[in-house]
matplotlib code that plots the C-alpha trace (Angstrom):
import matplotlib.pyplot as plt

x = [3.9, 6.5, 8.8, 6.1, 5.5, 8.4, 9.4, 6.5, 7.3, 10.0, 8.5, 9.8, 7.1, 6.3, 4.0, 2.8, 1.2, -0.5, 1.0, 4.8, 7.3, 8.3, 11.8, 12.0, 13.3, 10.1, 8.1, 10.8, 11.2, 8.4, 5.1, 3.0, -0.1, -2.3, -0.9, -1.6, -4.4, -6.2, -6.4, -5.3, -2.3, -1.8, -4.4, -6.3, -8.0, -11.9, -12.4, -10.7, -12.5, -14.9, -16.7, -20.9, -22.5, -26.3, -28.4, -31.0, -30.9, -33.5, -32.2, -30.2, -26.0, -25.0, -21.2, -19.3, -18.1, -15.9, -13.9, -14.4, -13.3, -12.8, -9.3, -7.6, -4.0, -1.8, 1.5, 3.7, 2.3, -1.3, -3.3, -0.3, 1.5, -0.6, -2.5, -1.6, 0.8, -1.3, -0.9, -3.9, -4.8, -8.1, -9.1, -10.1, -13.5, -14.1, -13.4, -16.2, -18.1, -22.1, -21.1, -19.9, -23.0, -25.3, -23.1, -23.7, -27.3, -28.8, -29.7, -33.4, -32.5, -30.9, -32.6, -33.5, -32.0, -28.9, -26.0, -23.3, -21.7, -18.9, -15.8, -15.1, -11.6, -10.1, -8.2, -5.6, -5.4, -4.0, -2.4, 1.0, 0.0, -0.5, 3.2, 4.2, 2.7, 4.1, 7.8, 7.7, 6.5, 8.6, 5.6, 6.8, 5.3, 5.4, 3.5, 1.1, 0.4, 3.2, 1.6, -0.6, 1.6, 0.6, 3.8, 4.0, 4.4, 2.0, -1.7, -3.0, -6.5, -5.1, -4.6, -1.7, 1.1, 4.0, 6.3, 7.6, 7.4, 10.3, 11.0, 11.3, 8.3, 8.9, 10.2, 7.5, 6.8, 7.0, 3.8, 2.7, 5.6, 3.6, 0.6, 2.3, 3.7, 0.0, -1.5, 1.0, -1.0, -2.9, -6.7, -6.2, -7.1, -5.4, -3.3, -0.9, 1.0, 3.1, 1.0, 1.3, 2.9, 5.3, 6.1, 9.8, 10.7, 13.9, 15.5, 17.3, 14.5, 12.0, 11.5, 12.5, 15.5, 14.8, 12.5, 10.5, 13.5, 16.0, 16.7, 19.1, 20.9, 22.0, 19.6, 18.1, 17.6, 14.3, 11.5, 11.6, 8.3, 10.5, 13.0, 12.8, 13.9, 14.4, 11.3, 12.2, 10.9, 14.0, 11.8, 13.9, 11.4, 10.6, 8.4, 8.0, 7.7, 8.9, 12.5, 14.6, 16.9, 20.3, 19.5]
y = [19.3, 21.6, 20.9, 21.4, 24.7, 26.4, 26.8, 29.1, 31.0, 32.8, 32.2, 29.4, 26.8, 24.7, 21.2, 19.7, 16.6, 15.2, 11.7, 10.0, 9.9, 6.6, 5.3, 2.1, 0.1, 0.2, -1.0, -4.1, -4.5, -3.3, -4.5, -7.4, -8.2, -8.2, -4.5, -3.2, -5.0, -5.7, -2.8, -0.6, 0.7, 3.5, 4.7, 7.7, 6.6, 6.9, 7.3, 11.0, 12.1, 10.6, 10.8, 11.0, 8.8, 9.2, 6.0, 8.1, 11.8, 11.9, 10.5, 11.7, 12.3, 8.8, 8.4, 5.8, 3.5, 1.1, 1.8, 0.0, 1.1, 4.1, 4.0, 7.9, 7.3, 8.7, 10.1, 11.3, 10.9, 9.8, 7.6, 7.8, 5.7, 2.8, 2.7, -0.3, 1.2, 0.9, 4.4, 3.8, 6.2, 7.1, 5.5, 7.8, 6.8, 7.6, 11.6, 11.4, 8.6, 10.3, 11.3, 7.6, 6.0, 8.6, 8.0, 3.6, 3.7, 6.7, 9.6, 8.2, 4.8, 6.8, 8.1, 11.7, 12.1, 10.6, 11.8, 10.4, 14.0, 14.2, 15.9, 18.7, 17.9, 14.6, 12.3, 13.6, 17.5, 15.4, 13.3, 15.5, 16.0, 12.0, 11.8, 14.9, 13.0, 9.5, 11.1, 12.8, 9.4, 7.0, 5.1, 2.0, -0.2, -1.2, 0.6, -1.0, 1.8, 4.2, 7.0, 4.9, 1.6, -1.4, -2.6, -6.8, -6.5, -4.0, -2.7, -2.2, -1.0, 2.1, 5.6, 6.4, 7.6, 9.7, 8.8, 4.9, 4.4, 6.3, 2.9, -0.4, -2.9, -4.9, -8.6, -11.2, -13.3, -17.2, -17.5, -14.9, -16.8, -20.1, -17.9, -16.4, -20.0, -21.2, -18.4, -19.4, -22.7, -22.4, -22.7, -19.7, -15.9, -14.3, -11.1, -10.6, -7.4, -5.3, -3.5, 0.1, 0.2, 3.1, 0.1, 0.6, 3.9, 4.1, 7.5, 8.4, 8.1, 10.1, 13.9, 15.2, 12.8, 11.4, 8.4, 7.8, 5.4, 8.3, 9.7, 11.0, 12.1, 8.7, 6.0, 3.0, -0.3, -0.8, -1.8, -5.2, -6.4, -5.3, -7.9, -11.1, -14.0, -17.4, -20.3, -22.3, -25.1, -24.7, -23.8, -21.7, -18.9, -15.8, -15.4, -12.0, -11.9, -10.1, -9.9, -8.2, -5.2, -7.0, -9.8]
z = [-4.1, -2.8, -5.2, -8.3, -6.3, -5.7, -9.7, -10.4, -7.3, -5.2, -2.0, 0.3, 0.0, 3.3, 3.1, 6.4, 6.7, 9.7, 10.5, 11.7, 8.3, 7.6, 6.0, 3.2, 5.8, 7.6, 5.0, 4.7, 8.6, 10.7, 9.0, 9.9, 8.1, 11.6, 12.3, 8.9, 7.0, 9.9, 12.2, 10.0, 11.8, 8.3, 8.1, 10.3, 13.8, 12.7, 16.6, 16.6, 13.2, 11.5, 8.3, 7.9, 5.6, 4.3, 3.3, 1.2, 0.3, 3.0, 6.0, 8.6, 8.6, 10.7, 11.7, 9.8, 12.6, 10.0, 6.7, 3.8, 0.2, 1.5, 3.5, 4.5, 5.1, 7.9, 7.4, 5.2, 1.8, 3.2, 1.0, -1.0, 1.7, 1.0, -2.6, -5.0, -7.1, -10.5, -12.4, -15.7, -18.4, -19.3, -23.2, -25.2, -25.5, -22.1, -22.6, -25.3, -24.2, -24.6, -28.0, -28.1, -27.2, -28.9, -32.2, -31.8, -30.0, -31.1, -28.9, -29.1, -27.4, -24.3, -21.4, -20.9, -17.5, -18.2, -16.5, -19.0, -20.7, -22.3, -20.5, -22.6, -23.0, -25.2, -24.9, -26.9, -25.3, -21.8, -23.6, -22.9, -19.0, -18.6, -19.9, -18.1, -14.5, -15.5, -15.7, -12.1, -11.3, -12.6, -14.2, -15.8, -18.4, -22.1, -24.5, -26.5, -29.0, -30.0, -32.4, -33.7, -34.2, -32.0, -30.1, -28.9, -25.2, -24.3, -24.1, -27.9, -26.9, -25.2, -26.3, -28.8, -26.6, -27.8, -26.1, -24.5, -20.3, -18.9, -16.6, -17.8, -17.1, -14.0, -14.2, -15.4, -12.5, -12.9, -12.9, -15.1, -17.6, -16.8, -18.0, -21.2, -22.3, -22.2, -24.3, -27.1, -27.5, -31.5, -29.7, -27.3, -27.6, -25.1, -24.5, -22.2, -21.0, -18.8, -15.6, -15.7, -11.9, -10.3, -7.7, -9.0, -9.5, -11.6, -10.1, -12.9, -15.3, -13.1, -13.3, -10.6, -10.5, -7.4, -6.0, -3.0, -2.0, -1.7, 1.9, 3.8, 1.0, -0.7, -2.9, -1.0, -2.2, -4.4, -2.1, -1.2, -3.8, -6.4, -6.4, -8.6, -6.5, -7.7, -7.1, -4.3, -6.4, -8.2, -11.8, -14.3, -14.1, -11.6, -8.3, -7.0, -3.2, -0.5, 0.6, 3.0, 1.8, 2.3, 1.7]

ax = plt.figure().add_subplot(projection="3d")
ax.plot(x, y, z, "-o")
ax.set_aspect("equal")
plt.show()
């Protein structure tokens, strides 16, 4: 955010964010599944502030006592710190989705008092801004529909981008090749393709030309879930799973 900031301004920009940093290495090194998924070690202390919750428009402000979907991260980066990774596009249906429904139902077949409008914007005016926020990300994938030409690999019911991932799609896993093998058989309909992810940010392909694995002045190692490494079982394909830097 500083960074976006301070090239439409002179002023020295500061961002502070309630919370410890954290380095790659302690992501590798220093987290257990007890301390983390369990009680929640990342995110904020509901004890110090919590958050009201109403069971009817009616009723009465309660205190939430336990998180559930709803998961505010501590630290550097906050919710940022600990979200899966998955960076989606919108279809372009979605931006005009009442006109959508009116246009295939008929506006006589929908309720009065619903809510679905359209956005007022399409797909097509953020279609620059998507590409704009998947470059300072490092969002990598396969694109499925490049100006209007489906591409084998990747999503053909998305929007038509302009412009291919600026990062590779991640390794297939063995699994996922076990998967792909058996949707080659004749009798089976099924597509397969890349996950839009920023789990492995490529620093020379993002925008700012840096990555969240940078610090301290020189380029870590990509985070450990990044790494193919080969099935213990010996098979000629790839696992994913987690793996010490050094190793």
């Amino acid at each position: 955010m500083a960074k976006e900031l301070t090239t439409r301004t002179a002023q020295n920009v500061l961002v502070l964010e309630r919370g410890i940093p954290r380095k790659t290495l302690d992501y590798v090194l220093d987290m257990d599944e007890l301390d983390y998924a369990v009680r929640l070690r990342m995110m904020q202390n509901i004890a110090d502030e919590t958050i009201t919750h109403r069971h009817s428009p009616g009723g009465m402000a309660a205190p939430v006592r336990q998180y559930g979907s709803f998961l505010p991260g501590s630290g550097v980066g906050g919710a940022g710190e600990h979200w899966n990774g998955a960076a989606w596009r919108f279809l372009p249906d979605v931006f005009t989705l009442r006109s959508h429904l009116n246009q295939k139902h008929g506006a006589g077949k929908l309720p009065a008092d619903l809510a679905v409008q359209d956005w007022g914007v399409t797909y097509d005016q953020l279609e620059p801004h998507y590409w704009y926020g998947e470059q300072m990300l490092g969002v990598s994938g396969k694109a499925g529909n490049l100006r209007g030409k489906i591409i084998e690999g990747g999503n053909p019911f998305e929007g038509p981008r302009q412009n291919e991932y600026p990062t590779p799609p991640l390794k297939d896993s063995y699994y996922a090749t076990l998967f792909a093998e058996a949707k080659l058989a004749p009798d089976r309909q099924v597509h397969l393709r890349h996950p839009e992810t920023r789990e492995c940010v490529s620093a020379e392909r993002s925008l700012y030309g840096g990555s969240r694995a940078e610090e301290g002045g020189r380029i870590q190692p990509p985070p450990a879930r990044c790494r193919p490494v080969p099935d213990p079982e010996g098979h000629s394909g790839q696992i994913m799973r987690a793996k010490s830097v050094g190793e």
